[in-house]
N, C-alpha and C positions, 0 to 999 in steps of 0.2 A: 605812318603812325599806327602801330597796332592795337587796337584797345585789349585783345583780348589773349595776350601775352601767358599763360600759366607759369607757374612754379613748380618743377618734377617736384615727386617726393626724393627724390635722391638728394637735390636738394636743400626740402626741409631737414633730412634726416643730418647733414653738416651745420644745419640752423640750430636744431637741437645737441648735436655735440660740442658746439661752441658757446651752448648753453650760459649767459653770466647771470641767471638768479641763482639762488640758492634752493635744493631741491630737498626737503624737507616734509612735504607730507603724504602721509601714507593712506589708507584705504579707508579708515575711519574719520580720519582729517579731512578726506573729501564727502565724505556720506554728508559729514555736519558742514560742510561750507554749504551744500545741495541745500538741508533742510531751513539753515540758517536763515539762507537767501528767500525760501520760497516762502516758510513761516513768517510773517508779515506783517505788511498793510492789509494784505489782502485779505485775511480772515479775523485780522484786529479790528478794519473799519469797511473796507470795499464789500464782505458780507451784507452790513447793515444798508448801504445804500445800492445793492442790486436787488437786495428783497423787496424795499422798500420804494421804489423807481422802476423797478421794469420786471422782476419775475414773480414775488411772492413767496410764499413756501414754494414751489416749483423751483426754487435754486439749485435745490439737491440736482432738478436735472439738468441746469445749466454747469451744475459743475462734474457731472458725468460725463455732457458733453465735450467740455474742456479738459478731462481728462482723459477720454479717447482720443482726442487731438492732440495730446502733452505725449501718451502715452507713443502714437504710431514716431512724431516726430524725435522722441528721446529714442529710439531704437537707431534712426539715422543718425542722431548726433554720436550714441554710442559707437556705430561703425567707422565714424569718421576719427574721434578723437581717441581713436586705439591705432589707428593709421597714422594720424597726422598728430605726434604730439609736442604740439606749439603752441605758446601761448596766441590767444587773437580768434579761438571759437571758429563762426560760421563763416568770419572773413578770412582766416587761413584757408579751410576748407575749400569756398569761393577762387580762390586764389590757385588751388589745386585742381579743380575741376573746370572753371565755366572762365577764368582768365580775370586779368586785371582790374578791367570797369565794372563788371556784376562784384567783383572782390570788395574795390572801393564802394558801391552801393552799400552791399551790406555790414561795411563798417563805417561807413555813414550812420548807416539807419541802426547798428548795435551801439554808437555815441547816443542817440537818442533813445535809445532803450536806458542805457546803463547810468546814464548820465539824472534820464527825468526820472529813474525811478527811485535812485537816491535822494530825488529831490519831494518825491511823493510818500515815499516810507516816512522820511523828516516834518513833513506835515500830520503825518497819523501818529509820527512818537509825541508829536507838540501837542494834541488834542489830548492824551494820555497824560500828559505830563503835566498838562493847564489843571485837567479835573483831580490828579493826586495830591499838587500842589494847595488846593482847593480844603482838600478834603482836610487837610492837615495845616490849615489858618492861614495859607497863604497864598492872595489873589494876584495874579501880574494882571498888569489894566490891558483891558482887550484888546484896544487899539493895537497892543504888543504880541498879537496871539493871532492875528487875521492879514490875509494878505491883501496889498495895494488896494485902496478902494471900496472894499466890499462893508458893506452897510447891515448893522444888524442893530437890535435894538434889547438892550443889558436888563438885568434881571430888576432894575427897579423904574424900567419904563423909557430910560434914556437912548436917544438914536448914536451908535459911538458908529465910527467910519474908521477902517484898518489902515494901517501906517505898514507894517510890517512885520512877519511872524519870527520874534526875536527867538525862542526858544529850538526853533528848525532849523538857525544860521546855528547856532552854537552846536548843536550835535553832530551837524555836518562837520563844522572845524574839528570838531573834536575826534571823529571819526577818523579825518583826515591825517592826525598827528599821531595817530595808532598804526595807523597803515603805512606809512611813513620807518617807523620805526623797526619793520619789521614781519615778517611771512609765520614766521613759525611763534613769535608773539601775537601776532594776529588770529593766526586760526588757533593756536589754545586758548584761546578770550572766545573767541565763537564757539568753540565745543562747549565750553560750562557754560555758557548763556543758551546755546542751542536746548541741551537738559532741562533746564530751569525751564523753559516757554513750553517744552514739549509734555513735561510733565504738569504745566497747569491747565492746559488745554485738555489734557484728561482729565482731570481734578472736574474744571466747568462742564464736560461731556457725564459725570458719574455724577456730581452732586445735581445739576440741574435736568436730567433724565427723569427722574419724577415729580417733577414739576409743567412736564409736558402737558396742554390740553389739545384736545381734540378740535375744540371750534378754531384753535389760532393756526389748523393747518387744512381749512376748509372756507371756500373753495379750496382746492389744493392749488390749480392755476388760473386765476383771478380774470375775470372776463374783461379783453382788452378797449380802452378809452376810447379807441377811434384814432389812434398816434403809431406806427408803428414804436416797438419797441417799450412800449407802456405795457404791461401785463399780457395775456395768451400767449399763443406760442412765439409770437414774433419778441417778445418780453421774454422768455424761455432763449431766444436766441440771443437777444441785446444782453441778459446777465449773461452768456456764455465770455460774450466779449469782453466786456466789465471785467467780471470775474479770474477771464482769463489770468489779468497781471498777478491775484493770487498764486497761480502757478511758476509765473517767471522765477526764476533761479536753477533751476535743474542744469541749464545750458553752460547759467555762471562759472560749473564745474570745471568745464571745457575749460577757461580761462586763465586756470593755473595749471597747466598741463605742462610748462617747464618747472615747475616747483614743486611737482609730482614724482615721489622715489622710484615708482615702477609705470607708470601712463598708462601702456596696451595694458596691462592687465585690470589697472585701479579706477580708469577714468570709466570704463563702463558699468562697473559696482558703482563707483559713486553717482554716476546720473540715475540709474534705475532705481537704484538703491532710495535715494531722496525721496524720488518722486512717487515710488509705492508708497512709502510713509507716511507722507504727506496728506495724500490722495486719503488715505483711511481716517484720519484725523480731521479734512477741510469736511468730507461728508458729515461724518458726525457732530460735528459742531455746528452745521449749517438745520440740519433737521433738529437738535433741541434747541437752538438761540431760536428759530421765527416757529417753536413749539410751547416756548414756554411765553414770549412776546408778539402781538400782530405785527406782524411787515410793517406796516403802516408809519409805528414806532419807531423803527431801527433807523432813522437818515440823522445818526448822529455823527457823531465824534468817535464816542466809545463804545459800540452796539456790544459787545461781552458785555461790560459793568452793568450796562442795561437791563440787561438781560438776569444778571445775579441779582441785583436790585429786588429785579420782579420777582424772586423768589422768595424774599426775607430775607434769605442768606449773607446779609450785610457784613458779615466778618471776612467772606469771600471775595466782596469788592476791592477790596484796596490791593488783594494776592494778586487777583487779575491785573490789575494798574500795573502794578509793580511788575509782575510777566511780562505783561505788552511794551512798557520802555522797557528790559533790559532785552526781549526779543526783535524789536523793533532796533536797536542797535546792532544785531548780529547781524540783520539784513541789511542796514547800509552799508557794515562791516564788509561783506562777500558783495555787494552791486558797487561801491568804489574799487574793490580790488578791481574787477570785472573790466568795467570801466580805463582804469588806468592800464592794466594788460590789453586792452584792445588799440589804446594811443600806444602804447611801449612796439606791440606790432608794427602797425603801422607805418611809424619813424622810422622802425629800422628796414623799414623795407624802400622808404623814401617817399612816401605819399604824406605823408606831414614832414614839417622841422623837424629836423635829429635830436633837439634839444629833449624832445619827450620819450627818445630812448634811452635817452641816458641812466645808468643806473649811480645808485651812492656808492662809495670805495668801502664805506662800514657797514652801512644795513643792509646792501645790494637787495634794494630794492627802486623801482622807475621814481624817484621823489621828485624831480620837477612838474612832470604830469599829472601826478597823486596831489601837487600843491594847486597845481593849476583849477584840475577839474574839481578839487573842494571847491573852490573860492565860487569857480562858477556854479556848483549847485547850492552852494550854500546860498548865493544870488537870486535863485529862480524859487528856491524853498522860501526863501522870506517874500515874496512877490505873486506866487500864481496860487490860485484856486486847486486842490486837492483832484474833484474829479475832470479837472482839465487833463492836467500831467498822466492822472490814473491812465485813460483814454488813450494818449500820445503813446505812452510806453507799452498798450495794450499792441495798439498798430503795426506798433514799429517793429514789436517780436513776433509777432505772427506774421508777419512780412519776410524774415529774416527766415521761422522754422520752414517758412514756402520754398525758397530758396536750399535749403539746407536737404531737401525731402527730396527734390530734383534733382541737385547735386549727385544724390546716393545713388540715382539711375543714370545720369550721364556715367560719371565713372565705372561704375560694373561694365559700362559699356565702352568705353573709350581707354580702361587699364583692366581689365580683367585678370591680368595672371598678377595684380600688386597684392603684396600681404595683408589680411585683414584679420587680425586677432581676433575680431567681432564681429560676424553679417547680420546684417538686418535680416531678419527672415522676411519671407515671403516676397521678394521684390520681385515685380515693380509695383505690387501690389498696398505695402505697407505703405511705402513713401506716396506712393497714388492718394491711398485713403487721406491722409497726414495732412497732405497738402490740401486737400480739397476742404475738411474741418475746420482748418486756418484758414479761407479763405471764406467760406461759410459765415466765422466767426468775423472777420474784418467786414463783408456787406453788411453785418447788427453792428457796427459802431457808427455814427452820426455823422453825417455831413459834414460838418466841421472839423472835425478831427480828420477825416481824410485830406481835404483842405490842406491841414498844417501838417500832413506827409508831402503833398506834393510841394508845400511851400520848400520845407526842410531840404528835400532833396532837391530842391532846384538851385537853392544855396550851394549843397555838396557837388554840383555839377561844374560849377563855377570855380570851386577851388580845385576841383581834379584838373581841367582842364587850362585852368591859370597857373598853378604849381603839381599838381599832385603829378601828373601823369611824365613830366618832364624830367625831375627828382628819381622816378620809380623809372624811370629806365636808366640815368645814371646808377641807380643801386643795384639795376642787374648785371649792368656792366664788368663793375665791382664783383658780383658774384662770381660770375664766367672765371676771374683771374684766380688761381688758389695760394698765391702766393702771397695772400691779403686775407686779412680776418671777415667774415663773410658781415656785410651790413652795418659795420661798424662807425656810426655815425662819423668818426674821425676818418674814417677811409673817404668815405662819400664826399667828404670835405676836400683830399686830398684828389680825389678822382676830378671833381668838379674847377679844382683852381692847374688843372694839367689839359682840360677841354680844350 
């Protein structure tokens, strides 16, 4: 039994000529999936509660930090996904380099990224969307707005106890029935909501830039509790981590790399591309939100609105809401596609059911996967606490860019004369740094949250080795023969009843 089987590129490259999504977006179409995805929770609400919990105004440098990190590890991801362009991200790449069982690890642990973070974005659009709702005369009763159990106490004194966050199950389905329908309906719905959020965030960056005070960014780094992770530097690191998941999406790109018109050349504009972007925009919004409001403040819901508030600029609030749900939808938008292309992989290489490679004959796009993994995060959205999930998804992808960084130096080393449209500069240098920032940022996340890495993958261990790994050598089997369509879940079927 070999665990650690790889995939040539020669290979992949029949994976991708036997291509059945529909390949439809071009260089622009991926820059906005990039921004879509990474524009957020993270800088709608995860802002507000890393200032306010563990950095202070010093966020700016936690999220310096994490873009040093974003930045070394999208250089790898760019080299890999000009080479390898197949849907399934780090787990392809895995798959390419370091063999089967780090493969399935890390599309284990990219189900947990892609999976909670759609579940965690649906909790920060339902916070937005409770307070607009609000604004304009209409309260849904909280108990409908708060996950499983959690006890808070309503604006006229009452103790209400959360049932489930109805508004987080509905956007998710909702999501799910868009993505369902279609690639190239999908990402032009994400380009004009990407616009709209991009441009309000500069809006709040210029109108509330002179409203800056000088005492609310002093201390600058907040002398820490006695807690690691509460304020000083060690809080400087905890927001890295936290913070991190604001960057998540960059990778997302990767994940439609068969429904990409040109891949080598588009997939690495579009990762770099995003994440410059972005990076210019998370800073600046980070120094005037906890310039114009104390840290202290911001452990809300909606730390922007907060923020506008404390300006007067009350006509600005409601722009902001409305930006934050309809950009907070673009990032579910790109973390389900994500998501569902990392199952659509996986099946068809035989490490899950076939049933989730399956694509539609009309929309050809993975719809039973797409249906699946709604229903389940729509599940977890209405049920878990916000900065639990945050956390989970933070782990889970800085786990994955570790891997991904390594990958970039085994291969130079184990394929050296293979085609790479894009080298990482400086290796082994770049990938060195990358990894070691990611891994920096994972010691600042909590005990607990590590905890439910190891749980999670102790689960994935079980299913590789009960189904996944027995499947995935029947699919190689398959492979080997060329007189068979490569992975096709009906082959696999076929192969499997001739055993």
């Amino acid at each position: 039994m070999n665990l650690f089987t790889k995939k040539s590129l020669a290979q992949l490259d029949r994976e991708s000529e036997r291509n059945p999504l529909r390949r439809s977006l071009g260089r622009t179409q991926l820059i906005a999936l990039g921004v879509g995805s990474i524009i957020g929770t993270g800088i709608f609400v995860m802002t507000g509660t890393a200032a306010s919990q563990n950095a202070g105004p010093a966020l700016v440098l936690s999220m310096i930090l994490t873009t040093i990190g974003c930045a070394f590890s999208g250089l790898c991801y760019a080299e890999f996904a000009a080479m390898v362009p197949i849907a399934g991200s780090a787990y392809t790449y895995a798959y390419a380099t370091i063999g089967e069982f780090v493969a399935w690890i890390i599309g284990w642990d990219l189900i947990l990224e892609y999976a909670l973070s759609v579940s965690t974005v649906a909790v920060g659009w339902s916070g937005y969307f409770v307070s607009l709702a609000h604004d304009v005369g209409l309260d849904i009763p909280l108990a409908l707005t708060m996950p499983f159990g959690k006890v808070v106490t309503d604006a006229h004194g009452a103790t209400v106890t959360g049932v489930f966050n109805l508004p987080a199950v509905f956007i998710v389905v909702l999501v799910s029935a868009l993505l369902i329908s279609g690639i190239r309906q999908s990402a032009n719905t994400n380009t004009v909501l990407v616009m709209i959020k991009a441009m309000v965030l500069v809006v709040f960056v210029v109108a509330g830039a002179s409203y800056v005070q000088r005492a609310n960014l002093t201390p600058f780094i907040p002398a820490n509790t006695g807690q690691f992770g509460h304020f000083g530097w060690s809080g400087v690191l905890r927001g890295a981590g936290v913070m991190f998941f604001a960057y998540i999406g960059f990778d997302a790109v990767t994940t439609a790399a068969q429904e990409s018109k040109d891949p080598q050349r588009d997939m690495p504009v579009g990762i770099l591309g995003s994440l410059a972007i972005c990076t210019v925009l998370y800073i600046a919004v980070a120094i005037v939100l906890t310039g114009i409001v104390h840290y202290s403040k911001l452990n809300v819901a909606d730390p922007l609105a907060v923020g506008i508030d404390a300006t007067g600029l009350r006509w600005l609030s409601p722009v902001i809401k409305v930006s934050a749900i309809f950009g907070l939808f673009s990032t579910m938008l790109v973390q389900l596609l994500g998501q569902t292309r990392i199952f659509f992989s996986m099946a068809r290489d035989g490490l899950l059911p076939r049933v989730f490679g399956s694509v539609h004959p009309r929309y050809k796009t993975p719809h039973v996967s797409t249906m699946v993994t709604g229903l389940v995060c729509a599940f977890v959205a209405g049920l878990t606490p916000i900065e639990v999930l945050g956390q989970l998804v933070s782990i889970g992808t800085l786990l994955a860019f570790v891997l991904v960084c390594v990958g970039v130096v085994i291969l130079r080393k184990t394929a050296p004369q293979n085609r790479r449209p894009f080298r990482t500069p400086w290796v082994p240098l770049v990938p060195a740094l990358g990894a070691l920032i990611c891994l920096a940022q994972m010691v600042g996340l909590p005990g607990e949250t590590w905890l439910r890495l190891v749980i999670w993958l102790a689960i994935g261990f079980v299913i590789y080795f009960a189904y996944g790994h027995r499947n995935a050598h029947a699919a190689r089997l398959v492979s080997d023969d060329p007189t068979m369509e490569l992975h096709l879940p009906e082959n696999l079927a076929k192969h499997a009843a001739n055993r």
